[in-house]
N, C-alpha and C positions, 0 to 999 in steps of 0.2 A: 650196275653199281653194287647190288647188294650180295650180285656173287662174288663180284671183285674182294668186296669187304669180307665177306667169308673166309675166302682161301687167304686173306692175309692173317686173318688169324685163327684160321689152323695151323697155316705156318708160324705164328708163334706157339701155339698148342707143340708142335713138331719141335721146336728150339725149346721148350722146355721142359719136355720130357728127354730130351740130350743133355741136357743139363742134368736132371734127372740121375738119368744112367750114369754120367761121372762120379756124382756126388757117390753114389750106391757102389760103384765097380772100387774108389777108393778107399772103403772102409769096409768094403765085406773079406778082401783077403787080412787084416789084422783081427779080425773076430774069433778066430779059434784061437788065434794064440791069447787073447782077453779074456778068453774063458779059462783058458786054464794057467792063465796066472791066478784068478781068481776060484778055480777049484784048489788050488794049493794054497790060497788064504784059508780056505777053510780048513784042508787037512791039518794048518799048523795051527789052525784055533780047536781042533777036535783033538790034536795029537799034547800041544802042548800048554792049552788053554790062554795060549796068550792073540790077540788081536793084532795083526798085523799092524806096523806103523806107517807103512805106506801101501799107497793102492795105486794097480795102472789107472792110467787118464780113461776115460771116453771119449770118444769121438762120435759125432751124431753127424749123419749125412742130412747136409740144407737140403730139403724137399721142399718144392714152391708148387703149385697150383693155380696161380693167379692168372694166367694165359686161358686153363681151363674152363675156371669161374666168367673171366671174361667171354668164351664162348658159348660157354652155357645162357649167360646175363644177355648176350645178344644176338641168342637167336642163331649163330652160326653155323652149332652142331648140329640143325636140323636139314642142312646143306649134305649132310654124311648119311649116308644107307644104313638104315641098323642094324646090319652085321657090323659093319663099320665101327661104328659107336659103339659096339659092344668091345670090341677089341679096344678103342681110347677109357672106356670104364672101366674096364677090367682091369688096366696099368693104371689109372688111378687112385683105383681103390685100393689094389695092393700098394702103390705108395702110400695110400692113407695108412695102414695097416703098417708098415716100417714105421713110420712118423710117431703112431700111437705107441708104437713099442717100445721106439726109444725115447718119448715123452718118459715113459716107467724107467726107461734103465737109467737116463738122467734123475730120474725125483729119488731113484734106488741109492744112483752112487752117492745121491749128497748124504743119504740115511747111514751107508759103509761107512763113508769118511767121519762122520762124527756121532756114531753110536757102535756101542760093543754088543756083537749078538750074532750065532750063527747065522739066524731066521734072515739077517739081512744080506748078509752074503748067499744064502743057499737060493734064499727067493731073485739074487741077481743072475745065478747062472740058470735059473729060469726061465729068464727073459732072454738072457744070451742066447742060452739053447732055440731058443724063439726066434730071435734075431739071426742065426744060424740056417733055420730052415724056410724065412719069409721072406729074407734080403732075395737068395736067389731066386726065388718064384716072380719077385716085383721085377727083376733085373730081366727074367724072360719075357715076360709079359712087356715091360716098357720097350724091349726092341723089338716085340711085334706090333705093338704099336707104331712106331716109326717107321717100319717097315713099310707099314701099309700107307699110314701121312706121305709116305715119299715115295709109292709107287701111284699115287692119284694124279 
């Protein structure tokens, strides 16, 4: 029974890291173009001192964990080899690591939108630029992760 209980929820571990990867694959091809809509906020705040009146949107990819925590809280990840596990930590953690990032570029865009100042736009293409090189690393790693959930 409690291997039973296991693999059911790895198999949700496994369904939500697909989840995951959707959320992630639908927002990492609009990122470059985000960014540089928002490097040309700045050129036209450096060139002509004035502050853009509008800003593109954000979009944050839903990343959930709660599948995880729940295998962790019971005991089920210790059903997984720890090379195993190291591959389901390794796509978590870099989801944690997107998550954290774009906690910033959300707390960022609300600081654009209603204050005048390079620093806040320069420090978002910061994050963008971040956003940029972390999304894809999370996005390999989470489909090695799955990989491996679905070849057990």
């Amino acid at each position: 029974n409690e291997r039973r209980d296991a693999e059911a929820i790895l198999n949700l571990v496994k369904t939500e890291l697909i989840q995951n990867l959707a959320e992630l694959e639908a927002v990492v091809d609009g990122r470059e173009g985000l960014l540089s809509e928002y490097q040309v906020a700045i050129m036209a705040l450096r060139n002509e001192g004035k502050f853009p009146e509008t800003m593109p949107k954000f979009r944050s990819p839903d990343i959930t964990s709660i599948a995880y925590e729940l295998a962790t809280d019971a005991r089920a990840i210790t059903t997984v080899a720890p090379e195993e596990l190291l591959v389901v930590a390794r796509a978590y953690e870099a989801l944690e690591e997107v998550r954290r990032n774009d906690t910033f570029l959300n707390q960022r865009n609300a600081q654009v939108r209603f204050n005048d100042g390079e620093q806040y736009l320069s420090g978002f293409v910061y994050y963008i630029n971040r956003a940029l090189g972390n999304e894809p690393i999370a996005i390999d790693y989470v489909r090695q992760a799955i990989a491996m959930l679905e070849s057990r």
